[in-house]
C-alpha positions, -999 to 999 in steps of 0.1 A, spaced: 787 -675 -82 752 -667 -83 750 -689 -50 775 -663 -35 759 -633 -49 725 -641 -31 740 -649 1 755 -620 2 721 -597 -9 707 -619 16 732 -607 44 731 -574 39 694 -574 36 693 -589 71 718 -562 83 696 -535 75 664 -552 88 677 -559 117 691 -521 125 665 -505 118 644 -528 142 675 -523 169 671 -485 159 633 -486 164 638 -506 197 663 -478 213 663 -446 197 623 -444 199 616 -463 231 588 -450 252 602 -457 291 575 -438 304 544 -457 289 547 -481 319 540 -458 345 507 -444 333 479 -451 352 446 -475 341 423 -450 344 438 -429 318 417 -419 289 445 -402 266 482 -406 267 507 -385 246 546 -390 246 573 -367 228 607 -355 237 612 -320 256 635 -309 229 607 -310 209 588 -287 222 619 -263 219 615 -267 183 586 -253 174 578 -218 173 569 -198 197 535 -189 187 529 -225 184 543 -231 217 520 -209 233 489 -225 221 501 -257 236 509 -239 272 472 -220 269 455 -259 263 475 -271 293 470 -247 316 433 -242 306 431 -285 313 449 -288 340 458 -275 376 488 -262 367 496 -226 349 516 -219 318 548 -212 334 550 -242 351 546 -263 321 572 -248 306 595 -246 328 592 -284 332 592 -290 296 626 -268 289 639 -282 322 635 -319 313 656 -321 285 639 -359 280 611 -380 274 579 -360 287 546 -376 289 508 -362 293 479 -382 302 441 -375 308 418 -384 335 382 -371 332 396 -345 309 424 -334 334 458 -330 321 489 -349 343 525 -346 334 551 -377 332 592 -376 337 618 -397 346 626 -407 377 660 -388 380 670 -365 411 675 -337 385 634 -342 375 624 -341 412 646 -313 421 632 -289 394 591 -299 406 607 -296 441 617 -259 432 587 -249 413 564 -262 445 550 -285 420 537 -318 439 544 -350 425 545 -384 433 571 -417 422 560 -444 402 588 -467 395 607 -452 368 585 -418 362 574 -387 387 538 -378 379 531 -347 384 506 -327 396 497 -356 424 466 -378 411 448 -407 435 447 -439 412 443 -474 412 473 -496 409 462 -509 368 483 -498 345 468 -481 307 488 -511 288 468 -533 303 435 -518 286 420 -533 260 414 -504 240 448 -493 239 465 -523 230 437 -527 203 453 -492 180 486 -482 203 518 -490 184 549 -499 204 575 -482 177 571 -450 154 594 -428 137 575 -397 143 584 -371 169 555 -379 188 522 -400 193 489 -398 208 467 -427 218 430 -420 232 403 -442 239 377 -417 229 375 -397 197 349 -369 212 384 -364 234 395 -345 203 362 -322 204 359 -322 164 335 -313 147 322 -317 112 339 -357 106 318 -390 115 325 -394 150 319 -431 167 318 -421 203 340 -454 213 365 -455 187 400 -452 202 426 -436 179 460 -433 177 484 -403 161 516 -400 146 532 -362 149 561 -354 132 578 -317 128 586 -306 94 597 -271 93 573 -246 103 547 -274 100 533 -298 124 522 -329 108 495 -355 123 483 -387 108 456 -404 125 445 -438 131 410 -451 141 373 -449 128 377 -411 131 365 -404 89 341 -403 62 341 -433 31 352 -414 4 323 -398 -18 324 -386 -54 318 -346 -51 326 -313 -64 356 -299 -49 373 -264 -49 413 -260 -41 413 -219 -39 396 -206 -15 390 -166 -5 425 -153 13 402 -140 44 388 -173 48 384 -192 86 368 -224 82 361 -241 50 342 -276 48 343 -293 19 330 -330 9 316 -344 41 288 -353 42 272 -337 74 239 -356 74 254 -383 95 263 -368 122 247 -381 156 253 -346 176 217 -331 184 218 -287 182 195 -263 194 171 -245 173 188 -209 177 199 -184 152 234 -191 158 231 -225 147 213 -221 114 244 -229 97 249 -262 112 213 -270 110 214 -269 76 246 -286 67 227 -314 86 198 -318 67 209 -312 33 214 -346 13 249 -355 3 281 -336 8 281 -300 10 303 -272 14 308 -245 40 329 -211 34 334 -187 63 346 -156 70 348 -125 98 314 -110 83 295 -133 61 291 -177 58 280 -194 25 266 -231 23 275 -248 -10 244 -272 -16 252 -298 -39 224 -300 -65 232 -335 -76 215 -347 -45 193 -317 -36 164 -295 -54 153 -262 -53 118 -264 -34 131 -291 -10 156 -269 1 136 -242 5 111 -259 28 144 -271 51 151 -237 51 116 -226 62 116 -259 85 148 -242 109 134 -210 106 101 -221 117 116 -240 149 144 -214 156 119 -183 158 85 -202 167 51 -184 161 35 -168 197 -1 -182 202 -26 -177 230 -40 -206 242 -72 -209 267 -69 -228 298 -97 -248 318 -94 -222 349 -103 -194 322 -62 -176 321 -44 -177 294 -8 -191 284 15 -186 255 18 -217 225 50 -218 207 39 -229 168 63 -241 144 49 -222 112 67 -227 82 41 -203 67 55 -172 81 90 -175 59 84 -168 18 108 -168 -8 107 -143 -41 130 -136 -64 149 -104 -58 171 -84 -90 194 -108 -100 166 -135 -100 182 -152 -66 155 -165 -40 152 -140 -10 140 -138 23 137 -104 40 139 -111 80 163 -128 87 178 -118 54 186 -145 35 198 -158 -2 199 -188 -26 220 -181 -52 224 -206 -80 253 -217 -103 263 -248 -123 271 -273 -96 253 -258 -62 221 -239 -45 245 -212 -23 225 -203 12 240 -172 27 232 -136 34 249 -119 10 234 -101 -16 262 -101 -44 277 -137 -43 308 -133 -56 341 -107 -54 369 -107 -78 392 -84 -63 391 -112 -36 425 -128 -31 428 -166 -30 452 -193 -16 459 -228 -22 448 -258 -2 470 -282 -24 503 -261 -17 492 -260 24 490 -301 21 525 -301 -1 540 -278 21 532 -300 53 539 -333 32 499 -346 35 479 -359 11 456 -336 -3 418 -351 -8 386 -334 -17 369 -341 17 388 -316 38 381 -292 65 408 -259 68 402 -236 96 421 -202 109 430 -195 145 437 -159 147 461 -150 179 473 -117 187 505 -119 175 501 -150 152 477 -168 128 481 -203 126 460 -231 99 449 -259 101 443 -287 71 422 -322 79 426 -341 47 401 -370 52 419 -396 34 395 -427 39 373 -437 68 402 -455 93 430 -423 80 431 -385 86 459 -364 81 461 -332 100 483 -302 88 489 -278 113 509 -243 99 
């Protein structure tokens, strides 16, 4: 009986297996991917039903990154993408944008109508016309190194380089391919990512509500190691910082005022004063006259740290008059910013936790949220940096 019973499990454990691999196999085949040139640097494939899916302000920042990456307009892309009714493809060469649809004399006569050149490759029309090589991108081996032949999600990404993505603020190796599962849930777009593209995880201080009015919050990175170099200018004092400060930091931002959380666990007080003085000193250098042999003179840029001094102003916080700055001090950090009262609390909050539940990612305490303000929409985005090989990417 037993004998029977197992058989049986066994059986209809095999059923299931082998359904969902059938299921995997046909309802998410990518017929495209064989088409796509070797020189291709990116490759994304979806459905064009998906695109119908999401709302419209969403839609329109996908149409603006098109047509600002590529040599056709808006209204071409989507009249392809609601036209299609199919798989649709995009692929990158040297950070140009090129469409990819079946082979089907429905495809070619809707490109035919729109004037929109194209050319046939096998099974797929490629569209607008690109001069390549005969290779082929699954031939590469950084994509078959992270590309995965069968997903669930609505749509994946594959690139061969992660500065493709122009992020900033994460530990980006320059070479690292990546790959992306995109799945639509609700209202909410939701991206996990694949590739040496995080941080290791580090033990820090972390805050959940943030101020209502906020655009960009950094929180538990640790912005020392990154390799990009920055200018010395007053616009980049913020990021200046964040780089030199030791350990993870935070960053809070808002239409009139930032605030740089310095951890002081890893940081002191006079240290990060002089790095303070140190980007000042660099960013608005000292104007010396300096003797030459024919007897003119020229003008010396000096770095002088000297000219910047800190004293305490009325609610014992560290000042500096011009440009006016403050380090305000409470349990856990140092806070840089120009502000002289540091906090507000008729200041309305939100949730980062309920953004990450809403969009069904995990929540960690090394995140980055930012605010893209549209005119008729404001959309969010939450990176949840879950561990150095994994980021998940909420998009509301």
């Amino acid at each position: 009986m037993n004998y029977k019973n197992n058989l049986i499990i066994a059986t209809i454990a095999i059923f299931f297996i082998v359904s969902g691999f059938l299921f995997l196999a046909f309802h998410h085949k990518d017929t495209l991917i064989s088409n796509i040139p070797g020189e291709a640097t990116a490759y994304f494939h979806t459905n064009s039903a998906n695109f119908i899916k999401i709302s419209e302000p969403k839609q329109a920042l996908l149409l603006n990154y098109l047509e600002n990456n590529s040599n056709l307009n808006r209204d071409s892309w989507q009249t392809i993408f609601t036209g299609t009714n199919d798989e649709f493809a995009l692929f990158s060469i040297k950070r140009q944008i090129f469409g990819v649809i079946k082979n089907n004399s429905n495809n070619k006569q809707l490109l035919s109508i729109n004037n929109i050149s194209y050319q046939d490759s096998n099974d797929a029309l490629i569209f607008p016309k690109v001069s390549v090589t005969d290779t082929k991108i699954t031939d590469q081996d950084w994509f078959k190194q992270i590309h995965n032949k069968a997903t669930f999600a609505d749509a994946t990404l594959t690139t061969k380089d992660t500065l493709l993505l122009n992020t900033n603020f994460t530990e980006l190796p320059s070479n690292s391919p990546i790959f992306a599962k995109m799945s639509l849930i609700d209202d909410y777009i939701n991206i996990k990512v694949n590739g040496e593209i995080g941080q290791e995880k580090t033990k820090t201080v972390s805050t959940d509500n943030i101020p209502q009015d906020t655009i960009l919050f950094i929180s538990g990175l640790n912005l020392s190691k990154l390799e990009q170099k920055t200018d010395y200018t007053a616009e980049n004092f913020d990021y200046l910082l964040l780089q030199s400060v030791n350990g993870p930091a935070q960053y809070l931002v808002n239409n009139e005022n930032s605030a740089i959380y310095v951890n002081k666990q890893s940081n002191d007080s006079a240290d990060l004063q002089n790095k303070i003085k140190e980007i000042l000193a660099f960013t608005f250098p000292e104007k010396q006259n300096k003797p030459l042999p024919d007897g003119t003179a020229a003008k010396q840029l000096i770095a002088n740290k000297e000219l910047w001094k800190f004293s305490q102003d009325s609610t014992n916080s560290l000042k500096i008059d011009e440009p006016e700055l403050y380090i305000h001090e409470t349990e856990n950090y140092f806070i840089v910013t120009s502000k002289e009262q540091l906090t507000d609390n008729t200041t309305k909050t939100q949730s980062l936790k309920q953004l990450a539940k809403d969009c069904h990612i995990n929540y960690s305490n090394q995140i980055v949220y930012s605010k893209i303000m549209n005119v008729n929409s404001i959309n969010e985005i939450l990176i949840s940096n879950r561990n150095k090989n994994h980021i998940s990417i909420c998009i509301n």
